[in-house]
Each structure stands twice: as C-alpha cells, then as structure tokens.
PASEBA-1860 file (N, C-alpha, C; in nm, 3 decimals):
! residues 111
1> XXXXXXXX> 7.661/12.223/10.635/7.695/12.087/10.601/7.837/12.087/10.545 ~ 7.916/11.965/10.544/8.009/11.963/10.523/8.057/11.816/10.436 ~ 8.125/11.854/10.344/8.125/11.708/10.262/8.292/11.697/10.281 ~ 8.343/11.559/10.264/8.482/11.530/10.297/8.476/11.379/10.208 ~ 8.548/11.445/10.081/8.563/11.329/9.989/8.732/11.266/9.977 ~ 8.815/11.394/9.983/8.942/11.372/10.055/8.980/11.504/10.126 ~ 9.117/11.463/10.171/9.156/11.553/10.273/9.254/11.658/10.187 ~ 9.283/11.747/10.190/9.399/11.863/10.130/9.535/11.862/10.215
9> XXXXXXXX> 9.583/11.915/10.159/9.752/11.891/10.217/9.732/12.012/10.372 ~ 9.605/12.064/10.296/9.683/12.229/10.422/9.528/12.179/10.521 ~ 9.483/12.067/10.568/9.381/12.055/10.644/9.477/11.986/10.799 ~ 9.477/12.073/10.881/9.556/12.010/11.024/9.521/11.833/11.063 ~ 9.655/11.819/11.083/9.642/11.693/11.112/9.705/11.645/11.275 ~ 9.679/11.508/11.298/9.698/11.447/11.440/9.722/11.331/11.450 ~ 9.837/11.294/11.478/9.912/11.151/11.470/9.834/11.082/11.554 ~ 9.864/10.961/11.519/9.759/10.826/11.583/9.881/10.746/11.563
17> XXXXXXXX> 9.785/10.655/11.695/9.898/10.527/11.709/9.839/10.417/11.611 ~ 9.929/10.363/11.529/9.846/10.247/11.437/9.782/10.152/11.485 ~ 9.850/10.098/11.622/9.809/10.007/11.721/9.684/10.032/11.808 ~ 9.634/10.139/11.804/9.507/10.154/11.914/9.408/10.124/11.844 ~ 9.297/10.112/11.860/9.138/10.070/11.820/9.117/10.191/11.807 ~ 8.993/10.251/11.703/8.991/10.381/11.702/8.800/10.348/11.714 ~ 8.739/10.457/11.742/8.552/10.464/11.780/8.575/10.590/11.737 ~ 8.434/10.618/11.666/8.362/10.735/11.639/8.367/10.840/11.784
25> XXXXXXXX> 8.368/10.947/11.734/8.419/11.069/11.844/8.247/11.038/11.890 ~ 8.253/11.082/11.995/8.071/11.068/12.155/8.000/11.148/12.046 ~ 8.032/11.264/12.001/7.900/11.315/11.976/7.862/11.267/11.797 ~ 7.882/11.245/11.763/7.898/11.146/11.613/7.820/11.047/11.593 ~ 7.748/11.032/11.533/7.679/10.902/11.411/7.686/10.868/11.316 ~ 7.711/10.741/11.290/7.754/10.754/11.106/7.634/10.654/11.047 ~ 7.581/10.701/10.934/7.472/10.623/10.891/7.478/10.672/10.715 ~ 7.389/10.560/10.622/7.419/10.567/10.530/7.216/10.665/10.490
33> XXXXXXXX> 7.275/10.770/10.448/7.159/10.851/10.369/7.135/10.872/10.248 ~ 7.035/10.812/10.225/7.002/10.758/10.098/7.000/10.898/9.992 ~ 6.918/10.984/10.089/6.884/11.096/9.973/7.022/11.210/9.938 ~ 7.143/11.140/10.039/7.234/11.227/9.998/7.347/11.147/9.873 ~ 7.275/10.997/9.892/7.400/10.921/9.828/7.509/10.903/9.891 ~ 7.555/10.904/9.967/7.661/10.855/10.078/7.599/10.835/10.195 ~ 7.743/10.750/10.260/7.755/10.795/10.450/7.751/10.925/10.510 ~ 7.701/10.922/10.597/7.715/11.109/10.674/7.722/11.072/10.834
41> XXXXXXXX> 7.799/11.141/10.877/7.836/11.155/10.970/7.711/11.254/11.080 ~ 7.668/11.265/11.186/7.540/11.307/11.204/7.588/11.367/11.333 ~ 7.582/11.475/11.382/7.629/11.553/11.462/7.524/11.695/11.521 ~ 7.552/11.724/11.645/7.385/11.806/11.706/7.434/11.914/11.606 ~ 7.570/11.992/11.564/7.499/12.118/11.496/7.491/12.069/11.314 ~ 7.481/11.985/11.330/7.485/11.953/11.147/7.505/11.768/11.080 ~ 7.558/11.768/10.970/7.596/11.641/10.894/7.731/11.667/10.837 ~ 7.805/11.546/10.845/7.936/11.595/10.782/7.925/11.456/10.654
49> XXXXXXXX> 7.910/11.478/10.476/7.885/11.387/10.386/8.032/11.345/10.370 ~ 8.036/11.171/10.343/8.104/11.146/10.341/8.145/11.049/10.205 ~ 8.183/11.077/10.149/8.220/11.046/9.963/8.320/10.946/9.934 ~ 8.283/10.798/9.880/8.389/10.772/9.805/8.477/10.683/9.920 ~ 8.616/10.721/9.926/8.665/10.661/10.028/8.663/10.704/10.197 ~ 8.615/10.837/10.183/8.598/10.889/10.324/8.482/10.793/10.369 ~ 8.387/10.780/10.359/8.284/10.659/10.382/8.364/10.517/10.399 ~ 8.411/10.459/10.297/8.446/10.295/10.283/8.541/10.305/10.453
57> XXXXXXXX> 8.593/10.449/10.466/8.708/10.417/10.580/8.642/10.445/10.707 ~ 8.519/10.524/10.726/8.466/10.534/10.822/8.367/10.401/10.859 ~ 8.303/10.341/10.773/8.215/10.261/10.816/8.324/10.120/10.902 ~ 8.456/10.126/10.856/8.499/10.039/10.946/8.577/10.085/11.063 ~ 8.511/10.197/11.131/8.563/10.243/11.260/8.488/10.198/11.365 ~ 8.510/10.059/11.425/8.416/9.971/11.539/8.464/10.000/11.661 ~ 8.518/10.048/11.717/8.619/10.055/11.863/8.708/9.932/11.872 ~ 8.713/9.884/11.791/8.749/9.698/11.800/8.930/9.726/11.707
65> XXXXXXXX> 8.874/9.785/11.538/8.954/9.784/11.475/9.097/9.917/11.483 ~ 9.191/9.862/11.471/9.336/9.995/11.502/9.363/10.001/11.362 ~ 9.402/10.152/11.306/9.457/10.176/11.221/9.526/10.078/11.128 ~ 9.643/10.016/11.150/9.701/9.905/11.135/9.597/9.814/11.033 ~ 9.548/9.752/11.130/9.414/9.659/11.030/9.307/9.695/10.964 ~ 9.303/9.865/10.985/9.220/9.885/10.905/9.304/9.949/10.740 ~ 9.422/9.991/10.761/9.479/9.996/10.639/9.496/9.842/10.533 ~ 9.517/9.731/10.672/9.557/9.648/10.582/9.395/9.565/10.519
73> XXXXXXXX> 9.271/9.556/10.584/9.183/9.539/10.525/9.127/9.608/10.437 ~ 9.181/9.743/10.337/9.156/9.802/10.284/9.227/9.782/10.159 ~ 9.389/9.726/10.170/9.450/9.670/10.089/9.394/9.573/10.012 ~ 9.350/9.487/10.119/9.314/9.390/10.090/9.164/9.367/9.986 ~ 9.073/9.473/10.005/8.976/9.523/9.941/8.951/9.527/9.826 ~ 9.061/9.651/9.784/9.109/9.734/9.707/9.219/9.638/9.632 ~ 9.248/9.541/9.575/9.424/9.482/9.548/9.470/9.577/9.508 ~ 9.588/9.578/9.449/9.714/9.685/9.363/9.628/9.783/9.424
81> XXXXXXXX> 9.609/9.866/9.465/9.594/9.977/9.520/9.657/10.059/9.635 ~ 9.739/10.169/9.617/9.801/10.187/9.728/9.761/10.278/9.840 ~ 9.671/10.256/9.913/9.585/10.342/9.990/9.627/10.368/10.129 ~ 9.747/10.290/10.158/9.787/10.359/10.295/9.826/10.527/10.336 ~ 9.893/10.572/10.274/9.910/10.678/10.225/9.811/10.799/10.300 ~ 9.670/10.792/10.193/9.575/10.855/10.181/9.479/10.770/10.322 ~ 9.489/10.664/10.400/9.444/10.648/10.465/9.438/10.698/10.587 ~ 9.593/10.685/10.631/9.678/10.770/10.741/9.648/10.897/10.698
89> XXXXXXXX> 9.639/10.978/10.635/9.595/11.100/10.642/9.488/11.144/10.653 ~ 9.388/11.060/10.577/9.237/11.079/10.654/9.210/11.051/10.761 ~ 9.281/10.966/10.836/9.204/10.943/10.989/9.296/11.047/11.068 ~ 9.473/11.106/11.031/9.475/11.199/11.105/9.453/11.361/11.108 ~ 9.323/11.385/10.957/9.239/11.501/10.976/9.118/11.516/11.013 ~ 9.024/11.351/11.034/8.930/11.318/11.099/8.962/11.302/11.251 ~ 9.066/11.299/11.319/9.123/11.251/11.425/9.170/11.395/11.496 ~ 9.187/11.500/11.430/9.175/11.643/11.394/9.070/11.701/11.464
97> XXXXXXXX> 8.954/11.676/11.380/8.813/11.702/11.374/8.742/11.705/11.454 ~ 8.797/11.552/11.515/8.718/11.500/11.649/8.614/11.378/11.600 ~ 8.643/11.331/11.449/8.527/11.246/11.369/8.572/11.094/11.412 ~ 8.692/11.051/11.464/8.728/10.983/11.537/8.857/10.972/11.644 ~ 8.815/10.892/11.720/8.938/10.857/11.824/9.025/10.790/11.895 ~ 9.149/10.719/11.919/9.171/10.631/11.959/9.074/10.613/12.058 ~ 9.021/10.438/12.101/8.938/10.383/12.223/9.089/10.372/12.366 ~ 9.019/10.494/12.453/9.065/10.462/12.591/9.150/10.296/12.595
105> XXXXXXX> 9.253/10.299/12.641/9.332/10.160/12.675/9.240/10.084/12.801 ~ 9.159/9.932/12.709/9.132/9.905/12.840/8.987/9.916/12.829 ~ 8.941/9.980/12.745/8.771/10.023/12.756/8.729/10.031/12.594 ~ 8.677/9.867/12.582/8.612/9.901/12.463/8.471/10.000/12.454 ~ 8.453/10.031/12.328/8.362/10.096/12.233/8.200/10.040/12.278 ~ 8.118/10.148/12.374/7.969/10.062/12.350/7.904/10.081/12.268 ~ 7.830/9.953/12.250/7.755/9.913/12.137/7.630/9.962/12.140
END
C-alpha cells in the first residue's frame, strides 16, 4: 500500500498541459474508504491512500476538468491560500505514476 499525502521534491515528475482535461489512468479507481479515513485510489496490485489534499485534488479529476480549472476551483475553495504551486506538482508526480492523464483530444472520459 501506498499513502501520498504530498509529493517530495526528489519524486519524478511530468509536465502537463494546463489546458487538457485530465481522467483517472484505465487501470485506477478512486473511492472514499471509510475504514482507512481517506480517498484511495484502487488498483489490481494494491491501494494507493490518499490524504488531505492529495484526495480534495483527485476527487475532481472528471475527464471534463483541465488543470487550469482545477487549480482555479481550488483557489477558489481554499481563499488566501496559495495552492497552485503544490497543485502542479501533484498532478505532475501523479501524472508520473500513471494516477492520472491528460483525456485523448477529442474523446471524452466514460462514465
């Protein structure tokens, strides 16, 4: 199991376009587990727990929403808070991972 409450400076990362829609990577589920107290990410060899803001940022990964709006609905969340930062870097060590991905141009996210 693997928990991801934030990301570390020395965890590889992968630029994203702010503009694309991003969906949960194919083999991925994200659901909220009660007995762990967070979101977890649900995957055939395991669970990846997700803490804090790694959760608040995953649950709004629809295939719909791009980076972009999801930083700025997070602002917006959050006021005075400066979370872009730490946002862009979590989605490009989850984006890393394979925990998400830009949506194909052209082909939304099925539901």
């Amino acid at each position: 199991m693997t928990s991801a409450a934030a990301t570390g400076a020395t965890e590889p990362r992968v630029a994203l376009d702010h503009g694309a829609p991003l969906q949960l990577g194919k083999q991925y589920r994200l659901q909220w587990e009660q007995s762990q107290g967070c979101h977890v990410l649900l995957y055939p060899e395991g669970m990846v727990q997700l803490h804090g803001g790694a959760g608040e940022i995953m649950t709004r990964i629809d295939g719909k929403t791009t980076l972009r709006e999801l930083i700025a609905a997070l602002e917006s969340a959050f006021p005075g808070a400066d979370v872009r930062e730490d946002v862009v870097e979590f989605a490009e060590v989850a984006h890393a991972k394979g925990w998400l991905q830009p949506c194909p141009p052209g082909v939304p996210e099925a539901d």
